[in-house]
Kinemage of the C-alpha trace (Angstrom):
@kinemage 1
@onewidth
@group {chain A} dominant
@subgroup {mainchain}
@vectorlist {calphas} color= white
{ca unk a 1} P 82.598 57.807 123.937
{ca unk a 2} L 82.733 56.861 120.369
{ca unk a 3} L 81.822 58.825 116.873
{ca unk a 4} L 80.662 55.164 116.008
{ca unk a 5} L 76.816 54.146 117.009
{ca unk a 6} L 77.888 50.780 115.911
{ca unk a 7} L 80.195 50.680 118.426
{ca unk a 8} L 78.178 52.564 121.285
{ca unk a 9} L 75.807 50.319 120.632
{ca unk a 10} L 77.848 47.253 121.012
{ca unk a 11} L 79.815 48.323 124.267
{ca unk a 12} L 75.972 49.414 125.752
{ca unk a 13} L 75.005 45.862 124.944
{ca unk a 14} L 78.036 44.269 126.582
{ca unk a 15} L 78.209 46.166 129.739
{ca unk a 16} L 74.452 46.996 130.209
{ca unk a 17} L 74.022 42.928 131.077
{ca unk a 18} L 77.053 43.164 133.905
{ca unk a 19} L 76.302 43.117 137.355
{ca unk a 20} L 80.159 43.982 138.415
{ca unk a 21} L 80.223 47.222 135.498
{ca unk a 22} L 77.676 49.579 135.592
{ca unk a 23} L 77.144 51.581 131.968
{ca unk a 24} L 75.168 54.710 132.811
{ca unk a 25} L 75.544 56.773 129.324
{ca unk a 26} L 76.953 57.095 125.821
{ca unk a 27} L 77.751 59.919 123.502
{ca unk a 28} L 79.997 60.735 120.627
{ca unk a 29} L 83.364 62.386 121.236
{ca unk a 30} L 82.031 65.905 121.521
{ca unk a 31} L 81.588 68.925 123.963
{ca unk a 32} L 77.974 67.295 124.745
{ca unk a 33} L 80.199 63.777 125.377
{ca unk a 34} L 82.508 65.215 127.751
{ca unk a 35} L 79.573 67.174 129.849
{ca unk a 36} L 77.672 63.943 130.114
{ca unk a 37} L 81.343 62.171 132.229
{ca unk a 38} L 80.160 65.253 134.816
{ca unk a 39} L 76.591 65.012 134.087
{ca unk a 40} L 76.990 61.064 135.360
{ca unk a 41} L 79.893 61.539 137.832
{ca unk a 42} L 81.255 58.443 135.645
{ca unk a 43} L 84.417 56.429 137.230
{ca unk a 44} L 85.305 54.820 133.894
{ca unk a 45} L 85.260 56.143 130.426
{ca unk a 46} L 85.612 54.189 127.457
{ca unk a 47} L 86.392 55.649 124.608
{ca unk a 48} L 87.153 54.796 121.225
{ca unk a 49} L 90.217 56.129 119.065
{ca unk a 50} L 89.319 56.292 115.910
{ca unk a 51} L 89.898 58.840 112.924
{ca unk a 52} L 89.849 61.820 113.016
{ca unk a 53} L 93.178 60.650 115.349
{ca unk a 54} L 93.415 64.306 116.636
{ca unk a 55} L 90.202 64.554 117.634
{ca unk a 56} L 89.525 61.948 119.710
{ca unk a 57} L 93.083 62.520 121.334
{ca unk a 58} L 91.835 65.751 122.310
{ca unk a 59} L 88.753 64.334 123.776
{ca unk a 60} L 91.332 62.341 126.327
{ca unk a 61} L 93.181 65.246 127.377
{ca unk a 62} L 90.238 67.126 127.794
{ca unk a 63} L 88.796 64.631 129.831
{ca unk a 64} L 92.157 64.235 131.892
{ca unk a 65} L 92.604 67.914 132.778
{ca unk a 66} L 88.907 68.167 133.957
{ca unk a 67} L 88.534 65.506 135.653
{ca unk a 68} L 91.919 64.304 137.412
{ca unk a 69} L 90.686 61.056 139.268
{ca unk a 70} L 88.724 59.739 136.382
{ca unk a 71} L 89.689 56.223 134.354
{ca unk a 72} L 90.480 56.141 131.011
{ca unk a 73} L 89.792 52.978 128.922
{ca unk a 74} L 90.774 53.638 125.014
{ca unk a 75} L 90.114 51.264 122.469
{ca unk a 76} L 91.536 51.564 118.733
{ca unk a 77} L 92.106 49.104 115.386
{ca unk a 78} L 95.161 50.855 115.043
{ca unk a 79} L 98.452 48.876 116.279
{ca unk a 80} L 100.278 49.585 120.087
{ca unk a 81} L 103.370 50.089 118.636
{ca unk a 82} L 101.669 53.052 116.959
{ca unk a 83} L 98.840 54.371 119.376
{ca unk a 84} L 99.194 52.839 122.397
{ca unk a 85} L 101.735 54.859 123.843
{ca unk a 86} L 100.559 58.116 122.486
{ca unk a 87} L 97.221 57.214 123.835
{ca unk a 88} L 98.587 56.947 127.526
{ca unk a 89} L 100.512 59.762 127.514
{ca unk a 90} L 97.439 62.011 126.313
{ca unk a 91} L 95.892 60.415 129.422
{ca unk a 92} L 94.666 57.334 129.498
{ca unk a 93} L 94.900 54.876 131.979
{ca unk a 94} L 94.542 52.161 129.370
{ca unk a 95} L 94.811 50.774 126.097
{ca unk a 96} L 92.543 48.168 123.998
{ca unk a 97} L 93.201 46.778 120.896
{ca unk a 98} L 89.770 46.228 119.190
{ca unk a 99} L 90.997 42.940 117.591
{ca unk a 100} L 91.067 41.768 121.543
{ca unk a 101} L 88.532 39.134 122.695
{ca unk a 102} L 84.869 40.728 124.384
{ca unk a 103} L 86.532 39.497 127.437
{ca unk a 104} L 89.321 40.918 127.161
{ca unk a 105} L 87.455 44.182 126.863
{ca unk a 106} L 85.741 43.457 130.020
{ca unk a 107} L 89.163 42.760 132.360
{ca unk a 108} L 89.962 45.921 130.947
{ca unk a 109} L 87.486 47.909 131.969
{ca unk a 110} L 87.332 46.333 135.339
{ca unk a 111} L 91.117 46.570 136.159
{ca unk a 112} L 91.464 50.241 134.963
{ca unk a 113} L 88.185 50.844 136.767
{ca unk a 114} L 90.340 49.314 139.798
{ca unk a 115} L 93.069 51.690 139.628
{ca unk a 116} L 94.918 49.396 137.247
{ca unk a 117} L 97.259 50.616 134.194
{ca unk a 118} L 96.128 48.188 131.317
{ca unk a 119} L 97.730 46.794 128.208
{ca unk a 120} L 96.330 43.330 127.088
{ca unk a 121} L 99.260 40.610 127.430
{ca unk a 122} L 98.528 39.638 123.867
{ca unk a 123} L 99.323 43.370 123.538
{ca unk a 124} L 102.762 42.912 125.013
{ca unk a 125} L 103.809 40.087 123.000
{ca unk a 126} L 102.628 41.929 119.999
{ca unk a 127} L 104.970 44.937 120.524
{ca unk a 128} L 107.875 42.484 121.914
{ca unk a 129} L 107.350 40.559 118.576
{ca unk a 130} L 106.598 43.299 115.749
{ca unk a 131} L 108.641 43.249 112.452
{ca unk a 132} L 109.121 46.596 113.397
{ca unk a 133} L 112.612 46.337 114.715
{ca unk a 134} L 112.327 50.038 116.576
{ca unk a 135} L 108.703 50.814 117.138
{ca unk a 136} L 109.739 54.498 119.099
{ca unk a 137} L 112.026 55.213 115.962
{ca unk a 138} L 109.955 54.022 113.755
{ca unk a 139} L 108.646 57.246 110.810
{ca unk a 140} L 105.054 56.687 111.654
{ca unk a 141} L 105.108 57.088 115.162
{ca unk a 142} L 107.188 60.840 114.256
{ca unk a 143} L 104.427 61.969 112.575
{ca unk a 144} L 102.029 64.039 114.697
{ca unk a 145} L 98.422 63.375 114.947
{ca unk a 146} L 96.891 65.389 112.461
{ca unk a 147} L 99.675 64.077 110.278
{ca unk a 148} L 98.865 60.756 110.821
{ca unk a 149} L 95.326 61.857 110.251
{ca unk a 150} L 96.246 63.434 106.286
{ca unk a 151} L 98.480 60.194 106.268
{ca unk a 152} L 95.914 57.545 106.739
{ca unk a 153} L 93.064 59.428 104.603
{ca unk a 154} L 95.904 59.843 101.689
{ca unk a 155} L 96.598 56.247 101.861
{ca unk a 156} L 93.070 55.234 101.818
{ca unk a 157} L 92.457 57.458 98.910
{ca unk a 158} L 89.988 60.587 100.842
{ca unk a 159} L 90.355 63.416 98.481
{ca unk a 160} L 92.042 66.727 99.770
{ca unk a 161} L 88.278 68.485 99.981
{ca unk a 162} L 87.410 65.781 102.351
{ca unk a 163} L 90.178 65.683 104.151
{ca unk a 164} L 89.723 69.448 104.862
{ca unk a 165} L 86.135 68.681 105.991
{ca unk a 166} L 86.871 66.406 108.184
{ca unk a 167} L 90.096 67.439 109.751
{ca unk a 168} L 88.004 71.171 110.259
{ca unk a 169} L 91.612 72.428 108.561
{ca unk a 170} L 92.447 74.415 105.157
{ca unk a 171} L 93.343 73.058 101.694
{ca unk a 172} L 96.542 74.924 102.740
{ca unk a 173} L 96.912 73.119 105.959
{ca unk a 174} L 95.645 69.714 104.302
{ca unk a 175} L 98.324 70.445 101.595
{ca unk a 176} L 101.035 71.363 104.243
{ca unk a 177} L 100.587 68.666 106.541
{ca unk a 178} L 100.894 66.028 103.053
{ca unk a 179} L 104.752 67.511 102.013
{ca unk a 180} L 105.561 66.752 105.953
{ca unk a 181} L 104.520 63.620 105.941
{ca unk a 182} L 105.765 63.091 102.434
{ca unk a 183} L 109.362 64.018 103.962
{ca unk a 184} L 108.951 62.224 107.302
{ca unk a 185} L 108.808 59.012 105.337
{ca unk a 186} L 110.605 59.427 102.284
{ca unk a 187} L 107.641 58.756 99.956
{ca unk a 188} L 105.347 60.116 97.415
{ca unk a 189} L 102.064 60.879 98.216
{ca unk a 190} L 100.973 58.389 95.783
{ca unk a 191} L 103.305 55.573 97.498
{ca unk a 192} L 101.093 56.254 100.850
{ca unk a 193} L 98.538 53.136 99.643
{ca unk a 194} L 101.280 50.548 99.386
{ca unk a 195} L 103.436 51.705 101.949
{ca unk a 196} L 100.125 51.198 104.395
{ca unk a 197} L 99.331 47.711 102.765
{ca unk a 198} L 102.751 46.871 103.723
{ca unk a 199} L 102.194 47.318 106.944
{ca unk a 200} L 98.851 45.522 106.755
{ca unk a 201} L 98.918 43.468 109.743
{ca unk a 202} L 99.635 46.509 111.980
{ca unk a 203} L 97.386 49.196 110.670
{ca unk a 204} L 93.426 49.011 110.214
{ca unk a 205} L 91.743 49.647 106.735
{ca unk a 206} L 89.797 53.498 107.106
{ca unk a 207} L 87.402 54.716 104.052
């Protein structure tokens, strides 16, 4: 599941040539995405965390509570340290960073398929090794997902109109959700930009 037909697309081309993975469907990160894991009595679902944050963590918990025994595969540009472990505990089995090698996609997939928890080992060494000296007490991982949402979009310059749009929220909310995150981190709004470029190496680039 992915909002991304780049990345459907890419994913159906990798696993439609495997004899050991099966692909059977893809769909964005909707109601009509989550029928089709029932429609398909899938065993593995991988899907693809991407902004809106909130949204497609929904999509995982939605997909957890309806279907208990199913495997979760979740793939993100975002850093562990900052979405791995809130992407497990919404219910996936597994985590993916996108920078990761096509075969390291693939052992993914087939290990969590398995009954496997999965973190890539490059993964491991990443969080073991980050700058970050305290990734769990670390301001960005405080902020909730739909402030990490207004966070992300502030930093990459989204006005508050399309932030609104694509969050579903109010200016209000938008506006609300900005002075939290503004005090969660001790910054201006307008600081957002360089504080993400400082963290460059751990956090994709979103327009």
């Amino acid at each position: 599941l992915s909002d991304h037909p780049l990345v459907r697309h890419g994913v159906r081309e990798l696993f439609g040539r495997r004899e050991d993975l099966r692909w059977v469907a893809d769909a964005d990160c909707s109601d009509d995405g989550i029928k089709l894991v029932a429609e398909h009595c899938a065993d593995l679902v991988l899907i693809d965390i991407s902004q809106p944050i909130r949204s497609a963590l929904s999509c995982v918990r939605r997909l957890r509570a309806s279907h208990g025994e199913l495997r979760i595969l979740a793939m993100a540009a975002h850093p562990e340290w900052l979405l791995g472990m809130r992407t497990l505990r919404a219910g996936a089995n597994g985590f993916v960073h996108k920078g990761e090698s096509l075969d390291e996609l693939t052992l993914a997939a087939k290990l969590t398929a398995q009954g496997h928890g999965y973190i890539a080992q490059s993964a491991l060494s990443r969080l073991v090794n980050t700058p970050v000296a305290a990734p769990d007490d670390h301001p960005l991982v405080q902020l909730s997902d739909c402030e990490l949402d207004v966070f992300y979009y502030l930093a990459e310059g989204v006005s508050v109109s399309r932030i609104k749009e694509r969050l579903n929220i109010t200016d209000k909310a938008v506006r609300n959700y900005k002075s939290r995150v503004s005090r969660k981190l001790g910054l201006d709004a307008s600081d957002f930009a360089q504080y993400l470029a400082s963290l460059s190496e751990y956090a994709p680039s979103y327009t």
